[in-house]
BANUZA-498124 format. One line per 5 residues: number of its first residue (from 0); for each residue x, y, z of N, C-alpha, C, O. Coordinates in Angstrom, 3 decimals. Layout:
# residues N
NUM	X,Y,Z,X,Y,Z,X,Y,Z,X,Y,Z  ...
***
This chain:
# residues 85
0	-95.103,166.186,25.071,-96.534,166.166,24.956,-96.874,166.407,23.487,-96.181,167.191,22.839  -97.945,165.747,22.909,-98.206,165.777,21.582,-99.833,166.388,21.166,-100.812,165.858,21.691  -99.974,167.383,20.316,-100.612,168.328,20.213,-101.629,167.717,20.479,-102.404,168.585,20.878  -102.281,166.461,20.522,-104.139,166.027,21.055,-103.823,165.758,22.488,-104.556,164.945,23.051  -102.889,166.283,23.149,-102.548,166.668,24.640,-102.016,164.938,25.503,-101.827,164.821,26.714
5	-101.914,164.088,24.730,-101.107,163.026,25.077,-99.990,163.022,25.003,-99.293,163.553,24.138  -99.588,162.250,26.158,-98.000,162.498,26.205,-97.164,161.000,25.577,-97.251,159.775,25.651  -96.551,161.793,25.103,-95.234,160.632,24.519,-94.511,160.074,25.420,-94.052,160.620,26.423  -94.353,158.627,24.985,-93.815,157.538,25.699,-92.353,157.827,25.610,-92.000,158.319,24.538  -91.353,157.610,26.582,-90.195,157.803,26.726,-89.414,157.304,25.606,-90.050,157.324,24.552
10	-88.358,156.913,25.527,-87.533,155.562,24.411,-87.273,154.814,24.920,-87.048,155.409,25.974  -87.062,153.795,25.134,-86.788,152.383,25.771,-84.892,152.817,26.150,-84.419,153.808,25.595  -84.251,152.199,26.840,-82.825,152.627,26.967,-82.746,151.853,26.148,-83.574,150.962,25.958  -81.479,152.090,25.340,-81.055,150.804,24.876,-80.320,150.036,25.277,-79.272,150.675,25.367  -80.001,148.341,25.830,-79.510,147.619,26.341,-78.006,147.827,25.774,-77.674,148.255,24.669
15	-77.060,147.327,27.031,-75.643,148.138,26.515,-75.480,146.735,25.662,-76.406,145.925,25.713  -73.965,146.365,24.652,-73.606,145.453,23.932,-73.301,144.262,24.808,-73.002,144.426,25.991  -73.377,142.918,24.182,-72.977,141.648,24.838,-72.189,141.583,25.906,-72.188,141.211,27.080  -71.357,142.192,24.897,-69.906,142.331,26.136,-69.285,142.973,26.621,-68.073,142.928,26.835  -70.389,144.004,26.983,-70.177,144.953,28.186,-71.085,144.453,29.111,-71.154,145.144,30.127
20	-71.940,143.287,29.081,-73.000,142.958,30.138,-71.905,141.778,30.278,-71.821,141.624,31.496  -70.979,140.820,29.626,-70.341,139.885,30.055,-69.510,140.112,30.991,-69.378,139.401,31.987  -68.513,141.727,30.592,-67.307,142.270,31.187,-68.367,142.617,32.780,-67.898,141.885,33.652  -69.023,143.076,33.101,-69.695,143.617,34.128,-69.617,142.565,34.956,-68.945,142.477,35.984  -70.634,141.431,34.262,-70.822,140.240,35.620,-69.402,139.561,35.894,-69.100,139.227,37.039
25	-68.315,139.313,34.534,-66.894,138.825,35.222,-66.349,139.546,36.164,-65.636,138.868,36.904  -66.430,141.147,36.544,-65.752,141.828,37.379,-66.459,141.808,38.513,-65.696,141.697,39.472  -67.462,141.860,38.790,-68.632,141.473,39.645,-67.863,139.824,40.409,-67.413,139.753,41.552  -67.911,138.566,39.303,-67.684,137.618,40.233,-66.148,137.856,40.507,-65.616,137.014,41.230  -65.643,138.513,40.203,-63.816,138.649,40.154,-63.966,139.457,41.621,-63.168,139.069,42.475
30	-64.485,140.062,41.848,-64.425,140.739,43.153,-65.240,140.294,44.074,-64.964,140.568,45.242  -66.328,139.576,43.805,-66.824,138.723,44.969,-65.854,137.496,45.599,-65.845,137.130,46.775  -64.958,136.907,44.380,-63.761,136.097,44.912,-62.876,136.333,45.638,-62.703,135.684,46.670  -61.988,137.473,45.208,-61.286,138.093,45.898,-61.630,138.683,47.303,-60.812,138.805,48.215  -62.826,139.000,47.351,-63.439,139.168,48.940,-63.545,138.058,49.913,-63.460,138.159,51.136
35	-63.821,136.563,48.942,-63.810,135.530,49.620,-62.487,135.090,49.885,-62.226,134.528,50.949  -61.813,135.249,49.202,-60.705,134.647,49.516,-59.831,135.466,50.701,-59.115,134.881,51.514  -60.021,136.942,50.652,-59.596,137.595,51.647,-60.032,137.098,53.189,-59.509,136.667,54.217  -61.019,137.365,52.783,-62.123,136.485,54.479,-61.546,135.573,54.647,-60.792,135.540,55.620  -61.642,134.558,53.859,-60.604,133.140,54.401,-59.823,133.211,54.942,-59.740,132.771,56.089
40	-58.621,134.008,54.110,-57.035,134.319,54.381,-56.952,135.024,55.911,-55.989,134.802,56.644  -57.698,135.608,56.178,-57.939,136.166,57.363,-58.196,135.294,58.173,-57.478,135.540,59.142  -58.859,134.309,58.400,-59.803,133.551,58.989,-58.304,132.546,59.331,-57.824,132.435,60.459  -57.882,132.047,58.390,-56.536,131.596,58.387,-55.287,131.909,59.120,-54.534,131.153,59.734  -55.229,133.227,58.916,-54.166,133.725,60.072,-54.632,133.683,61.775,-53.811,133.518,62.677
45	-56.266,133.886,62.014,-56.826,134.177,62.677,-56.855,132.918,63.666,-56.754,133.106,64.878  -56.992,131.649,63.141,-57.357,130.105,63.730,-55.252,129.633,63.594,-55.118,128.429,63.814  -54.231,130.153,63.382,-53.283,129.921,63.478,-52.424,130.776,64.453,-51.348,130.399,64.917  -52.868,131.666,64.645,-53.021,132.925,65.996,-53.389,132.335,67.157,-52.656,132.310,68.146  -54.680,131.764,67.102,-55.497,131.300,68.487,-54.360,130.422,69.215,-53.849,130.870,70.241
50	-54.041,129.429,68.801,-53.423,128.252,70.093,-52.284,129.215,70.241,-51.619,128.746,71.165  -51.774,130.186,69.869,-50.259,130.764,70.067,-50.901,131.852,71.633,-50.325,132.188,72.668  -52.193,132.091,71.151,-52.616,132.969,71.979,-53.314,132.769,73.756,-53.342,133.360,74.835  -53.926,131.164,72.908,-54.071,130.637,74.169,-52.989,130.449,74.950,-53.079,130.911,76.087  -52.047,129.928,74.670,-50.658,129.125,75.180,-50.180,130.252,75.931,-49.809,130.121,77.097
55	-50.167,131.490,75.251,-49.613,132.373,76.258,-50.046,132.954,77.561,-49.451,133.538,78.467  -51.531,132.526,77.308,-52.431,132.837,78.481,-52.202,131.926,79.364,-52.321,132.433,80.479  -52.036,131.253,79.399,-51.835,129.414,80.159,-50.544,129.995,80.762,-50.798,130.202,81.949  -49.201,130.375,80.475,-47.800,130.222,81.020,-48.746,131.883,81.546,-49.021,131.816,82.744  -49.038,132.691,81.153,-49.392,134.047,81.777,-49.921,133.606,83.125,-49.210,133.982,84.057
60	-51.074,132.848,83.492,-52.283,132.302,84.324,-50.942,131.503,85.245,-50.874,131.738,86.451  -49.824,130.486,84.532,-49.385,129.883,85.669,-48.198,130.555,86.412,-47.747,130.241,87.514  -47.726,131.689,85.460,-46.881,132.624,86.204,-47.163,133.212,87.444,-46.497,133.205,88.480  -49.164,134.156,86.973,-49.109,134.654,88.188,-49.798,133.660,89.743,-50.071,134.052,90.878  -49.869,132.467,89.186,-49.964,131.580,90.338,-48.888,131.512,91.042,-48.862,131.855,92.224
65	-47.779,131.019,90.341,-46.707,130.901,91.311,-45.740,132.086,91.708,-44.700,132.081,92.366  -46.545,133.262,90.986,-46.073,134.534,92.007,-47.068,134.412,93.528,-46.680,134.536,94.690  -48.044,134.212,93.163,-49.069,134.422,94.663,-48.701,132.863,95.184,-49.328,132.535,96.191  -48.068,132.174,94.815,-48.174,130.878,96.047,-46.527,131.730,96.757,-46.530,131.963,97.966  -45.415,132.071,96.033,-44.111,132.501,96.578,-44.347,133.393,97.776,-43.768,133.294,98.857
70	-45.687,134.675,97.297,-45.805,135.367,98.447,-46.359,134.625,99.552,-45.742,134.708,100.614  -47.600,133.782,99.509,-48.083,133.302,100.912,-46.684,132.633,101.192,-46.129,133.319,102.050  -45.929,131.629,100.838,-45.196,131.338,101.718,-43.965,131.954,102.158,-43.085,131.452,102.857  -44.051,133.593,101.442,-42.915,134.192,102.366,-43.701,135.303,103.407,-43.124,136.306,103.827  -44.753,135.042,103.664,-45.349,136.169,104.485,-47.091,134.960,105.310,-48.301,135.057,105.515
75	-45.984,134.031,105.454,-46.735,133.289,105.989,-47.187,133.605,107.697,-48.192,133.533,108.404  -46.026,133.918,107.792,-46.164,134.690,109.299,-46.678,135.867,109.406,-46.302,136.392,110.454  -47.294,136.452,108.863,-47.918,138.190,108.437,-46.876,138.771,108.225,-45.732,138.315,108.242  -47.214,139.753,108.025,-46.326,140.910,107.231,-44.964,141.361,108.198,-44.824,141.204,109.411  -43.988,141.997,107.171,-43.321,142.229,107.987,-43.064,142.898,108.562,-43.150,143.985,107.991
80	-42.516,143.028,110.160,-42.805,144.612,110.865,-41.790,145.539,111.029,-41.156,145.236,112.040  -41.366,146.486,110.519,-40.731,147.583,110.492,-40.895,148.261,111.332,-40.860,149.335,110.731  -41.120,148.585,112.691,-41.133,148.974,113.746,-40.037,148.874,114.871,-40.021,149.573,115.884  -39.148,147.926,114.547,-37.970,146.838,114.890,-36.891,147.451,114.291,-36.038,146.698,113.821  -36.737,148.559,114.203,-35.704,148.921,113.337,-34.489,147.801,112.766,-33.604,148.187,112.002
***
């Protein structure tokens, strides 16, 4: 505050040098790349995963079919009775 009771204006910051505002935005896009490219790479393993994953579901799905067709036709006659020693 300045003695006719107005207050003084701050200082302006001073803007940092060229090329520390250059170095900033290269590391900036250097790590927005690397994020993209991670996502991809992921995305990549992810869509090369799937048909391995489906496929296993498919032989999983036709396994337990032809477990339940084996049982109806061994207990086609109902169950078996143990009463018969």
């Amino acid at each position: 505050m300045r003695l006719d009771g107005t207050f003084r204006t701050p200082p302006q910051p001073a803007r940092p040098p060229l090329a520390s505002r250059i170095f900033f935005w290269a590391v900036l896009v250097a790590v927005a790349a690397a994020a993209l490219s991670i996502a991809a790479f992921a995305l990549w393993i992810a869509l090369i995963i799937l048909p391995v994953a489906l496929g296993a579901a498919v032989i999983a799905w036709l396994a337990f079919r032809f477990q339940v067709w084996r049982a109806r036709s061994r207990y086609r006659a109902g169950p078996p009775d143990f009463r018969r020693g």
